[in-house]
VEXGUDO-530736 format. One record per residue (C-alpha): residue number from 1; z, x, y. Coordinates in steps of 0.5 Angstrom, whole numbers. Layout:
N
+-----+-------+-------+-------+
: seq :     w :     u :     v :
+-----+-------+-------+-------+
: NUM :     Z :     X :     Y :
...
+-----+-------+-------+-------+
# end
This chain:
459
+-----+-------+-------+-------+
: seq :     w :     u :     v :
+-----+-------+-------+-------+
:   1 :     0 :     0 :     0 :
:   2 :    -2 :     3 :     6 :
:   3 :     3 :    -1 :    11 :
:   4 :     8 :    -5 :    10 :
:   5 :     9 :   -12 :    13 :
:   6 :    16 :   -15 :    15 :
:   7 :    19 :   -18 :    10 :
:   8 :    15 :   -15 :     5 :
:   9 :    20 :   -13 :    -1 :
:  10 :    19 :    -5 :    -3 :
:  11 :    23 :     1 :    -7 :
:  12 :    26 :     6 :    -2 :
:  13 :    28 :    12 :    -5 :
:  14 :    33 :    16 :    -1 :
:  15 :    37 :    23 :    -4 :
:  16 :    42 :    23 :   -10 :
:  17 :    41 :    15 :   -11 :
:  18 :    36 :    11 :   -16 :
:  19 :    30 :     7 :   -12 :
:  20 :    33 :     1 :    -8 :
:  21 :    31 :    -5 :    -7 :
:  22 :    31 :    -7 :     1 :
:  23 :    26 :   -11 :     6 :
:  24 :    23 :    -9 :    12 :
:  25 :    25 :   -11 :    18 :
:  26 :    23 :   -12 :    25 :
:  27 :    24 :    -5 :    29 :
:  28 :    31 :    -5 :    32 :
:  29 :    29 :    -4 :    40 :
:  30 :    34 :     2 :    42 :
:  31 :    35 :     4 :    36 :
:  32 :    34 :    12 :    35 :
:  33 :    30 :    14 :    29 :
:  34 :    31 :    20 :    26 :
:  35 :    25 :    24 :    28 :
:  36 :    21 :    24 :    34 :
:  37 :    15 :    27 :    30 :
:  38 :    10 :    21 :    32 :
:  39 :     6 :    23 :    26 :
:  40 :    12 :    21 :    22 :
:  41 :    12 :    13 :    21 :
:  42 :    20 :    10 :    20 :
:  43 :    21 :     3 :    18 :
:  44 :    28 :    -1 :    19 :
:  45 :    31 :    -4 :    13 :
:  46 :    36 :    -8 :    10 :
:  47 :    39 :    -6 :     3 :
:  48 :    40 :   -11 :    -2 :
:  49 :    46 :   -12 :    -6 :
:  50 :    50 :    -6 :    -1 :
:  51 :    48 :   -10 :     5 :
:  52 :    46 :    -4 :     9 :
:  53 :    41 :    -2 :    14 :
:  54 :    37 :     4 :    15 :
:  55 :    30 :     9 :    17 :
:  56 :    27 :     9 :    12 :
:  57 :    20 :    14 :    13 :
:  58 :    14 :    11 :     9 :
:  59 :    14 :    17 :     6 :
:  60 :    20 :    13 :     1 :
:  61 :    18 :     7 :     1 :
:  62 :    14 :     4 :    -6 :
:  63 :    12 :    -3 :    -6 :
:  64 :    17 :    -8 :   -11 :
:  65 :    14 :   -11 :   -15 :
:  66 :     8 :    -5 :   -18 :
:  67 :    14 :     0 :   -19 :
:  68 :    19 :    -5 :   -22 :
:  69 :    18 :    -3 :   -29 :
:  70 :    19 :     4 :   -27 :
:  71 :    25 :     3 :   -22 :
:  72 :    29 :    -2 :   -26 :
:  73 :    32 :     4 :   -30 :
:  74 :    40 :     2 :   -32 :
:  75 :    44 :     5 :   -27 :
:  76 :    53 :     6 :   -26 :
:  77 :    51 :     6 :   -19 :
:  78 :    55 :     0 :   -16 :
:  79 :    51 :    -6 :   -14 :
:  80 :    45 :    -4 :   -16 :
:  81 :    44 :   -10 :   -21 :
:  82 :    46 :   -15 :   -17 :
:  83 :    42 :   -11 :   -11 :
:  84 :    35 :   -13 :   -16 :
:  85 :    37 :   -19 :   -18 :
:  86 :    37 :   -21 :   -10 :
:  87 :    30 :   -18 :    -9 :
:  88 :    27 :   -22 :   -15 :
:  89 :    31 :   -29 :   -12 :
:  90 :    27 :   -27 :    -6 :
:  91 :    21 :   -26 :    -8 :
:  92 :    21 :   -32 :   -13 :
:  93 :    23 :   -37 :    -7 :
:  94 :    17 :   -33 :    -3 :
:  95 :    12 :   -36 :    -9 :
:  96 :    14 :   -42 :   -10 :
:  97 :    14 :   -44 :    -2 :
:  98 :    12 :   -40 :     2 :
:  99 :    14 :   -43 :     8 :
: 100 :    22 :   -41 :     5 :
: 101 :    24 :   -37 :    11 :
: 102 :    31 :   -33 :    13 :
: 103 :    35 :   -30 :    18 :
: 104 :    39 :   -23 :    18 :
: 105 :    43 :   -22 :    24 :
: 106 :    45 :   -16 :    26 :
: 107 :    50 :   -13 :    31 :
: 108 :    51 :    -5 :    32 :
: 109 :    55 :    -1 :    36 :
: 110 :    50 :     4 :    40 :
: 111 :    51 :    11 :    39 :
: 112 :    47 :    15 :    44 :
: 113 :    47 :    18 :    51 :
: 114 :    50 :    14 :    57 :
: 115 :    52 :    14 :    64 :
: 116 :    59 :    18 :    64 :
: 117 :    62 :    11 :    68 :
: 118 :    60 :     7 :    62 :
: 119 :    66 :     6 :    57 :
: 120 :    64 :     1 :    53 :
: 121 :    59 :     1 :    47 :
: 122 :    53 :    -3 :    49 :
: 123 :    51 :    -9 :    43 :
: 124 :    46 :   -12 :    43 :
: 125 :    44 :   -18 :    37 :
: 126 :    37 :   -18 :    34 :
: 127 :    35 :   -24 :    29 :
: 128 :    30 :   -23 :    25 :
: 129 :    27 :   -28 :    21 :
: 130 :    25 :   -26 :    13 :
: 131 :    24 :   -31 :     7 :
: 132 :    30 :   -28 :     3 :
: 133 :    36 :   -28 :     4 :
: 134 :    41 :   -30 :     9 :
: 135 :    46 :   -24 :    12 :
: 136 :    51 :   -24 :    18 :
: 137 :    53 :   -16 :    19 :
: 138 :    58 :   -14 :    25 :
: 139 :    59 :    -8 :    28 :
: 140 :    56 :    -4 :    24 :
: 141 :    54 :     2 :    25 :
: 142 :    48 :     4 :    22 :
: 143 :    46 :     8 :    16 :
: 144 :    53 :     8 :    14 :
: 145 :    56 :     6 :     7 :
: 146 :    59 :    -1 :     6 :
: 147 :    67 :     0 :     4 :
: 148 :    67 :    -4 :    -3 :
: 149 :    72 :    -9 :     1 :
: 150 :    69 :   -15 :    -3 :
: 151 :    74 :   -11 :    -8 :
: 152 :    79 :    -9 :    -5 :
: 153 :    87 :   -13 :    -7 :
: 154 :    90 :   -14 :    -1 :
: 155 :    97 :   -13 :    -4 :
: 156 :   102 :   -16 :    -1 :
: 157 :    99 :   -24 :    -2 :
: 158 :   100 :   -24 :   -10 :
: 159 :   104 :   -27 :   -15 :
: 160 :   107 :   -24 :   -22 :
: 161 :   103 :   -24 :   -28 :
: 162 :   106 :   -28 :   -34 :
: 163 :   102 :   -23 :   -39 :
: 164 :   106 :   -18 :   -42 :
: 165 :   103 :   -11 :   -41 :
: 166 :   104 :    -4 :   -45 :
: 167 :   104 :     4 :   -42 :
: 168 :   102 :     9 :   -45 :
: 169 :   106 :    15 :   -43 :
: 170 :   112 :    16 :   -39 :
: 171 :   111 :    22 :   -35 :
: 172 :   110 :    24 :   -29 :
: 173 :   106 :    18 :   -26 :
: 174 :   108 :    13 :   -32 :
: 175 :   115 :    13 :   -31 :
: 176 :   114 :    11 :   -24 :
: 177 :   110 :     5 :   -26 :
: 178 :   114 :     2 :   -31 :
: 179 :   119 :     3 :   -26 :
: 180 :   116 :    -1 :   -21 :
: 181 :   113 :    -6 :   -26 :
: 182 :   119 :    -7 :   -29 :
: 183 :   123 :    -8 :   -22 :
: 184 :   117 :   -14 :   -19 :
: 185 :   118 :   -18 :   -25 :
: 186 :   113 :   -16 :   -31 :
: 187 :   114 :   -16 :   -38 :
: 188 :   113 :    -9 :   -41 :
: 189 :   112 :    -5 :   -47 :
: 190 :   113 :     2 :   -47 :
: 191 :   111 :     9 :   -53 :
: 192 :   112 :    16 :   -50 :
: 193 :   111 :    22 :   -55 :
: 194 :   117 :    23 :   -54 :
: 195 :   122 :    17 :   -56 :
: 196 :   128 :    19 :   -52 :
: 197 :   124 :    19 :   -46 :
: 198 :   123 :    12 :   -47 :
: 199 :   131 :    11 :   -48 :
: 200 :   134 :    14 :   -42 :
: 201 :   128 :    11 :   -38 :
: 202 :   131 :     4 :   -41 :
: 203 :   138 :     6 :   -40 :
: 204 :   136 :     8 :   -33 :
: 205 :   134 :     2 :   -32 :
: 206 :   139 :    -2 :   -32 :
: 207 :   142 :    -9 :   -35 :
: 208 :   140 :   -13 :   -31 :
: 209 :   132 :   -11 :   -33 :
: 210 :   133 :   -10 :   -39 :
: 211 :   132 :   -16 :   -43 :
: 212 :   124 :   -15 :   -39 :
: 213 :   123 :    -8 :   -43 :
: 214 :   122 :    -6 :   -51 :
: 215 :   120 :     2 :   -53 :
: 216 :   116 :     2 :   -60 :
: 217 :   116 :     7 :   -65 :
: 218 :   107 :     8 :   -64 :
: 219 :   101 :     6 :   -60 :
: 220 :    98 :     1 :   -65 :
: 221 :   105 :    -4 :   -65 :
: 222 :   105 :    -4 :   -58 :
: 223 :    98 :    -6 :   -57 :
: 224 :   100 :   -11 :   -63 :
: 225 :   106 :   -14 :   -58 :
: 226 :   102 :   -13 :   -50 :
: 227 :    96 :   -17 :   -47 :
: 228 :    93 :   -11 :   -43 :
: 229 :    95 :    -3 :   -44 :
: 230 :    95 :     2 :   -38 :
: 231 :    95 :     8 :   -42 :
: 232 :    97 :    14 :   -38 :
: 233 :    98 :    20 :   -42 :
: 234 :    97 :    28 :   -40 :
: 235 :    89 :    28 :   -43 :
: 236 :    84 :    24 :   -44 :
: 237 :    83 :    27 :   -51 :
: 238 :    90 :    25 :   -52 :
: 239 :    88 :    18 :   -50 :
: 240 :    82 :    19 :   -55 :
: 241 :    86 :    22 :   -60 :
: 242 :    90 :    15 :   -60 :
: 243 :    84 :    11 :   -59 :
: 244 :    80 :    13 :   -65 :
: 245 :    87 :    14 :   -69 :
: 246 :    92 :     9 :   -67 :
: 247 :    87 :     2 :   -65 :
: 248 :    82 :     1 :   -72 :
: 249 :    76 :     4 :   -69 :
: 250 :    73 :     7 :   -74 :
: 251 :    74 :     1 :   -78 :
: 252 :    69 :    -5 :   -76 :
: 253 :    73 :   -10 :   -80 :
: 254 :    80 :    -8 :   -76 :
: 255 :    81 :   -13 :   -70 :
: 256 :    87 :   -11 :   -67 :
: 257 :    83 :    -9 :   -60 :
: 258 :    80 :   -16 :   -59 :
: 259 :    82 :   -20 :   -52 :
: 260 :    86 :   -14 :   -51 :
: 261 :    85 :   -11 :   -45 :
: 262 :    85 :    -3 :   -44 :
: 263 :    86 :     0 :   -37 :
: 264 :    85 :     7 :   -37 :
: 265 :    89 :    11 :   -32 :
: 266 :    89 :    18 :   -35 :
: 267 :    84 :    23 :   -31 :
: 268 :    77 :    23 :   -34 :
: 269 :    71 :    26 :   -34 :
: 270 :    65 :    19 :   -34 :
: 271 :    62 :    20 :   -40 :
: 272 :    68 :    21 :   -44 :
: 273 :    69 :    14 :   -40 :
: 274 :    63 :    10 :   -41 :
: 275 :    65 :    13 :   -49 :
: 276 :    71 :     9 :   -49 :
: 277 :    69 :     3 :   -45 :
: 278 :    63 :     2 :   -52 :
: 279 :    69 :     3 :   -56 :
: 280 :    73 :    -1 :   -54 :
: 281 :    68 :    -7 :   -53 :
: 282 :    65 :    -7 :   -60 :
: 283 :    72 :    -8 :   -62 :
: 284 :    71 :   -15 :   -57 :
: 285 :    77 :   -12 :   -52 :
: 286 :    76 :   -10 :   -45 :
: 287 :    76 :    -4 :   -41 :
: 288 :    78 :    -1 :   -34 :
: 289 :    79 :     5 :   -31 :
: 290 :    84 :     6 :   -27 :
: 291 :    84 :    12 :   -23 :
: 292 :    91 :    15 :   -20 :
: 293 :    91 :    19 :   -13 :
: 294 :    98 :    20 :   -12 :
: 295 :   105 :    24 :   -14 :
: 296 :   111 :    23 :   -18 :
: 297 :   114 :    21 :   -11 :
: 298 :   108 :    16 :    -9 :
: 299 :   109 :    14 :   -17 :
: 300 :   116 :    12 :   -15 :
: 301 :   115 :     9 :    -9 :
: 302 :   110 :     4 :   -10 :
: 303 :   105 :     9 :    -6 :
: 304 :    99 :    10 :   -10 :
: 305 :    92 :     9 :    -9 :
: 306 :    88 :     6 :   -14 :
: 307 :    81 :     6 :   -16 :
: 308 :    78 :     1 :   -22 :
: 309 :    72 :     0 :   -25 :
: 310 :    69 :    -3 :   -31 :
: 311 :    70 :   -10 :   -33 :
: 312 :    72 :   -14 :   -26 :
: 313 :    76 :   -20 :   -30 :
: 314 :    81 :   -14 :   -32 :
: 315 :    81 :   -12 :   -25 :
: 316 :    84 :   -18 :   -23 :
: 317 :    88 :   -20 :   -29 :
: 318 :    92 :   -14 :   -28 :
: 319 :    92 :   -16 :   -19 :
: 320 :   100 :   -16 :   -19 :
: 321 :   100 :   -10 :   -23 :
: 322 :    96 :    -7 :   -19 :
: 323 :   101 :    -9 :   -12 :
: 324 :   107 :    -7 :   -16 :
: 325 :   105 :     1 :   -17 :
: 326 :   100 :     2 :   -11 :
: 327 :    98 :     1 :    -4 :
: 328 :    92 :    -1 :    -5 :
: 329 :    86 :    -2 :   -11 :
: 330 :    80 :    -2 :   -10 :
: 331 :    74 :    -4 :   -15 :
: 332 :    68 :     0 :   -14 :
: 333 :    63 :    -3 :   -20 :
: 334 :    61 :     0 :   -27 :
: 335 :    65 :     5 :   -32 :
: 336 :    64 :    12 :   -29 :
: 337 :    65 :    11 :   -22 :
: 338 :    72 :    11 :   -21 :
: 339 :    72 :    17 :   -25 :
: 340 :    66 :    21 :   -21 :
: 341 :    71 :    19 :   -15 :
: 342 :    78 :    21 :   -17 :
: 343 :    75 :    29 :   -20 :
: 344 :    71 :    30 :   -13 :
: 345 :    78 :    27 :    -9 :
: 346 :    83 :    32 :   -14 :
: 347 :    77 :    38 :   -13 :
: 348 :    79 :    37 :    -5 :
: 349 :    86 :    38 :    -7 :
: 350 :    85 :    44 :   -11 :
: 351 :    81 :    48 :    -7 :
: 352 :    86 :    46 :    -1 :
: 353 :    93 :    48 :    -4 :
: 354 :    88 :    54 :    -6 :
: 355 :    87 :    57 :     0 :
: 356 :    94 :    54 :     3 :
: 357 :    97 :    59 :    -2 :
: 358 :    93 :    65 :     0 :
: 359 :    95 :    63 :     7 :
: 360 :   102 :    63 :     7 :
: 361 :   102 :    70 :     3 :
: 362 :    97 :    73 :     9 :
: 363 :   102 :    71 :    14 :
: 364 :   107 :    74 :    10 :
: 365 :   104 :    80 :     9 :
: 366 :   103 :    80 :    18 :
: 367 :   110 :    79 :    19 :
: 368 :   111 :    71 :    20 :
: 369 :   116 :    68 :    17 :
: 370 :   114 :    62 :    13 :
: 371 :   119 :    58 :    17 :
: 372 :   116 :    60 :    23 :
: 373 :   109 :    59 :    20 :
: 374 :   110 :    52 :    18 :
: 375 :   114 :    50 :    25 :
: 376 :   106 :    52 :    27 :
: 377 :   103 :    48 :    22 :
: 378 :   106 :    42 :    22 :
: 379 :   104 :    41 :    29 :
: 380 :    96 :    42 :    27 :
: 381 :    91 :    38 :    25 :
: 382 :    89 :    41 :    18 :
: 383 :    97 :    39 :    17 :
: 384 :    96 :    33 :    12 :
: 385 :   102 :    30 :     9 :
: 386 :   100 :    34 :     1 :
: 387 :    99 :    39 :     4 :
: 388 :   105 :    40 :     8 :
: 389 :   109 :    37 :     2 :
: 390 :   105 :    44 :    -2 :
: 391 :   108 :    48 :     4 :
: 392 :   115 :    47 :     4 :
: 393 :   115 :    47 :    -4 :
: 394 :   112 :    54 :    -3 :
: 395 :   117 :    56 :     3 :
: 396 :   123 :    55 :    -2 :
: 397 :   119 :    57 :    -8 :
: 398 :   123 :    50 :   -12 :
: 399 :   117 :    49 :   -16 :
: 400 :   121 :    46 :   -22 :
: 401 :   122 :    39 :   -19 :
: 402 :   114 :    37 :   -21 :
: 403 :   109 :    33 :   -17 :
: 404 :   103 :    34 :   -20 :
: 405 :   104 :    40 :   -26 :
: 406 :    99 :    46 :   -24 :
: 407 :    95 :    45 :   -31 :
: 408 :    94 :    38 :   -30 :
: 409 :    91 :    39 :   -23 :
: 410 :    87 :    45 :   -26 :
: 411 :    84 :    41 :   -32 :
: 412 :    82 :    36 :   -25 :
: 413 :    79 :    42 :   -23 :
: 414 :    75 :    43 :   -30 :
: 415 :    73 :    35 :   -31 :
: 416 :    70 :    36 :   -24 :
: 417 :    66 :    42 :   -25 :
: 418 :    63 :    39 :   -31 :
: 419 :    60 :    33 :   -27 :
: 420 :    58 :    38 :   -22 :
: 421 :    54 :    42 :   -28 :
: 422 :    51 :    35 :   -30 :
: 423 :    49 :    33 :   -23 :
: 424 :    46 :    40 :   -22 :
: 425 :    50 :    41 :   -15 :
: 426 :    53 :    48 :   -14 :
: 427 :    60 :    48 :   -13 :
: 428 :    62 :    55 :   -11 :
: 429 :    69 :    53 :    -8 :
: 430 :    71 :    49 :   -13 :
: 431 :    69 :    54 :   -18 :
: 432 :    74 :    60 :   -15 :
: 433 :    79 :    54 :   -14 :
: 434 :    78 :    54 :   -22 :
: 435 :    79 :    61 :   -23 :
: 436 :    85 :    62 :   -19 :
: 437 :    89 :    57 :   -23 :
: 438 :    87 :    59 :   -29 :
: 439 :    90 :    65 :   -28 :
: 440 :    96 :    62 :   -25 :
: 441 :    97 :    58 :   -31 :
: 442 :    96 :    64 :   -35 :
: 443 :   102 :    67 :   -32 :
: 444 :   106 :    62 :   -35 :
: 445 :   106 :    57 :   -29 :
: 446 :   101 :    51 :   -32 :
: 447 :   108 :    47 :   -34 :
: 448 :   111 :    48 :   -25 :
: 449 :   108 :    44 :   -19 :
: 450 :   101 :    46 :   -17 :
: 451 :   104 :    49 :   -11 :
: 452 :   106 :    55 :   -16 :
: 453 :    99 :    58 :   -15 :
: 454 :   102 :    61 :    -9 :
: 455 :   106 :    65 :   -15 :
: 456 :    99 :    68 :   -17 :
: 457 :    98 :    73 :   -11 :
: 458 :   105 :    76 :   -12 :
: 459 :   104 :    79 :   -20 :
+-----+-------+-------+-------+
# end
């Protein structure tokens, strides 16, 4: 196709995403193009499914219908189907009448140059009539990634579940969420490798919340007595261990996953995730992961950030759960996106907590006392509530009190380097990051806080 017409249907194909559906829309008038090139033609679009707008040079546009077969590829990528789904609404309502019209609202902010007298961001609105579908977008700022807020569980406005929930593991983080959902009302059932683990939590618990929690003696009995299982064990190849030992896989006549819903919480890599999810589902059970971003105290505290993925009715089901333990939950669409997040989100930390140890050796070695240093260093910008929480570990050099153990955090570092192999994405920071806790971890630190890697720089 030589030119596009508005409101013709068509693929834009963008870096690191699969070919898109979207529309052509009419030029917005004081909207900046990304390039000047007049030899370079742009069309303004709107994406369907992620809701987003965007330039696109006609160089990447391909026509919808002659390269569906092509681009119709299974893809994890959040909102793609629904995304070809509503692109194939649209052109089916465009055959059958032609006359089935459409109109996108859109109102952005303006980003550019303005007289110094000029404070507010000037708006304007543009509506575009289309045949399709029908869009309201406000202030949104152009080629800027939709949040997953159709997603997102506002905490505060939800009751407690009547179903009974299992944990997997009572370490550093489970423990804190059984805590907490034990404390907001639910029934729980609990199994750490180590039984006694479970006894001191239930005694610490107190009489009056201990009618609400019972400890088995294996993974299978608790999946027996619970209607969903987070499971929050130290690996994912403890976690496979117990899918494929302890939850009848390997037997397809063996029923006791089905209706049973799986909430992975333990850090993984998204094929050993998209892995479970397909055995978990020939069972005739459910499956999410649960990525965890946050420590023991933010465990404790209710604090923690969840990033879900996989089947949404799990997602929902496990809503008051999900307000007992954490701030905020977030689903973000198919099994391994969650994954692919929380492993770049604990590659940051890694590579942030490396460099702040070697800093605070550097300023030892000038003469600046670490008190000193941190007096400084919490009054800056760089200055994060992990990392200052790292350097006052590091200042009094207590790394026995854990909040993340430093071979966890490394095995983080290993997961996410992996999918940087498979991506094909260099990752030159992370991979020094890597080495520098594999040696730490090598000099008997692995079971300390991550903080001791500051510990490396003084053998």
């Amino acid at each position: 196709m030589s030119e596009f017409q508005i409101g013709d249907i068509a693929w834009a194909k963008m870096v690191r995403s699969p070919p898109w559906p979207c529309v052509i829309l009419k030029t917005v008038a004081g909207m900046r193009k990304p390039s000047k090139d007049p030899n370079r033609k742009y069309y303004w679009v709107f994406f369907f499914g992620s809701n987003n707008f965007a330039w696109i040079p006609k160089s990447q546009l391909s026509n919808f219908e002659e390269n569906r077969e092509k681009n119709i590829q299974p893809s994890d990528v959040p909102y793609f189907t629904e995304a070809v789904e509503e692109a194939e609404e649209h052109l089916g309502r465009m055959k059958s009448n032609p006359d089935y019209k459409v109109v996108v609202s859109e109102e952005f902010k303006l980003k550019g140059k303005r007289k110094r007298s000029t404070r507010r961001a000037h708006k304007f609105k543009n509506e575009v009539k289309l045949k399709g579908l029908t869009v309201d977008i406000n202030n949104c700022d152009f080629n800027e990634n939709m949040e997953y807020s159709k997603g997102v569980l506002d905490t505060r406005q939800i009751s407690t579940s009547k179903l009974v929930f299992g944990v997997l593991g009572i370490g550093i983080i489970g423990s804190g969420v059984v805590k907490n959902l034990i404390l907001s009302g639910h029934i729980v059932n609990i199994w750490n490798r180590t039984m006694s683990k479970c006894d001191t939590l239930i005694d610490n618990i107190g009489g009056k919340f201990k009618k609400s929690v019972k400890s088995f003696f294996s993974p299978r009995s608790l999946l027996q007595s619970s209607d969903i299982v987070f499971v929050c064990v130290s690996s994912q190849d403890v976690a496979n261990r117990i899918f494929r030992y302890n939850f009848g896989i390997n037997n397809p006549k063996d029923t006791i996953l089905k209706n049973k819903g799986i909430v992975q919480m333990t850090t993984t890599g998204p094929e050993t995730s998209k892995d479970i999810k397909a055995i978990i589902e020939k069972q005739g059970g459910k499956y999410l992961e649960a990525q965890i971003q946050g420590s023991r105290s933010e465990a404790a505290e209710g604090n923690l950030l969840v990033l879900a993925a996989g089947e949404e009715s799990l997602f929902y089901d496990c809503q008051s759960c999900f307000k007992a333990i954490g701030k905020t939950a977030m689903y973000l669409g198919e099994v391994g996106y969650a994954s692919k997040l929380n492993l770049i989100l604990q590659m940051i930390k890694g590579v942030n907590l490396a460099i702040l140890a070697e800093a605070l050796s550097l300023a030892e070695r000038c003469g600046i006392t670490h008190t000193f240093f941190l007096a400084i260093f919490n009054h800056c910008q760089i200055a994060s509530p992990y990392l200052k929480e790292k350097a006052n570990i590091i200042v009094k050099k207590d790394f026995s009190n854990v909040e993340q153990a430093l071979k966890h955090l490394q095995m983080d570092l290993k997961l996410g380097l992996d999918l940087s192999n498979d991506e094909q994405e260099p990752m030159f920071l992370a991979n020094v990051a890597n080495e520098m806790f594999k040696h730490c971890e090598r000099l008997d630190y692995g079971s300390q806080d991550a903080a001791s890697i500051y510990m490396r720089n003084k053998h």
